[in-house]
Steps between C-alpha positions, in 0.01 A plus 500: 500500500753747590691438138239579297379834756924587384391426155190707504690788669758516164443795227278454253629400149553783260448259174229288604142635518138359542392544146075497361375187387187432327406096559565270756380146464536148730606143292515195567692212334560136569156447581517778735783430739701775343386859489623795334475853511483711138503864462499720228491886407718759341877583670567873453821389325613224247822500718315379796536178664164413647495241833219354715680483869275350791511690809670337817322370781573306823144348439226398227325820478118456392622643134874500428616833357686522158651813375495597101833642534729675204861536463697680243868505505722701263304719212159576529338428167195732467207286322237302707485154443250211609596219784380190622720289778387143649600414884468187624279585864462099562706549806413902555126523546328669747186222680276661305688664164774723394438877546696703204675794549556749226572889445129602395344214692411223753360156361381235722482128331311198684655188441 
């Protein structure tokens, strides 16, 4: 506990932002024993890397928190361009769903 309060206490990143997203959507596969997150929109940048990061807990929250999170290193391409990442969430959901966390806005997803 007191490692990540030290983690959360660090400055912020100056690269990485939580970036808009349009869709969020819950699959399964193999019959439903694996599930996956996918979420798609436009990054502000073609430069930009786009990640889905779960949030850390010490417990199973009721929806486990995922951040739509954009990096850009290095030049700054100005053009928008569309996105869609996949996470595996199999072993990161929440007891009742997944709760995603984006610049423009909050979406919670029942498993």
């Amino acid at each position: 506990m007191e490692l990540i309060e030290k983690l959360q206490a660090q400055p912020a990143s100056q690269s990485c932002r939580l970036i808009d997203f349009d869709k969020a959507d819950l699959h399964t596969e193999d019959g439903g024993k694996r599930m996956f997150l996918v979420v798609s929109g436009e990054k502000p940048t073609v430069s930009m890397r786009v990640e889905l990061r779960p949030l850390i807990y010490v417990t199973q929250p009721e929806y486990w928190g995922v951040e739509v999170v954009g990096c850009v290193s290095g030049i700054v391409l100005p053009a928008v361009a569309p996105y869609a990442e996949a996470l595996d969430v199999t072993h990161t959901m929440g007891k009742k769903g997944i709760e995603v966390l984006g610049a423009n806005k909050t979406v919670t997803l029942n498993k």
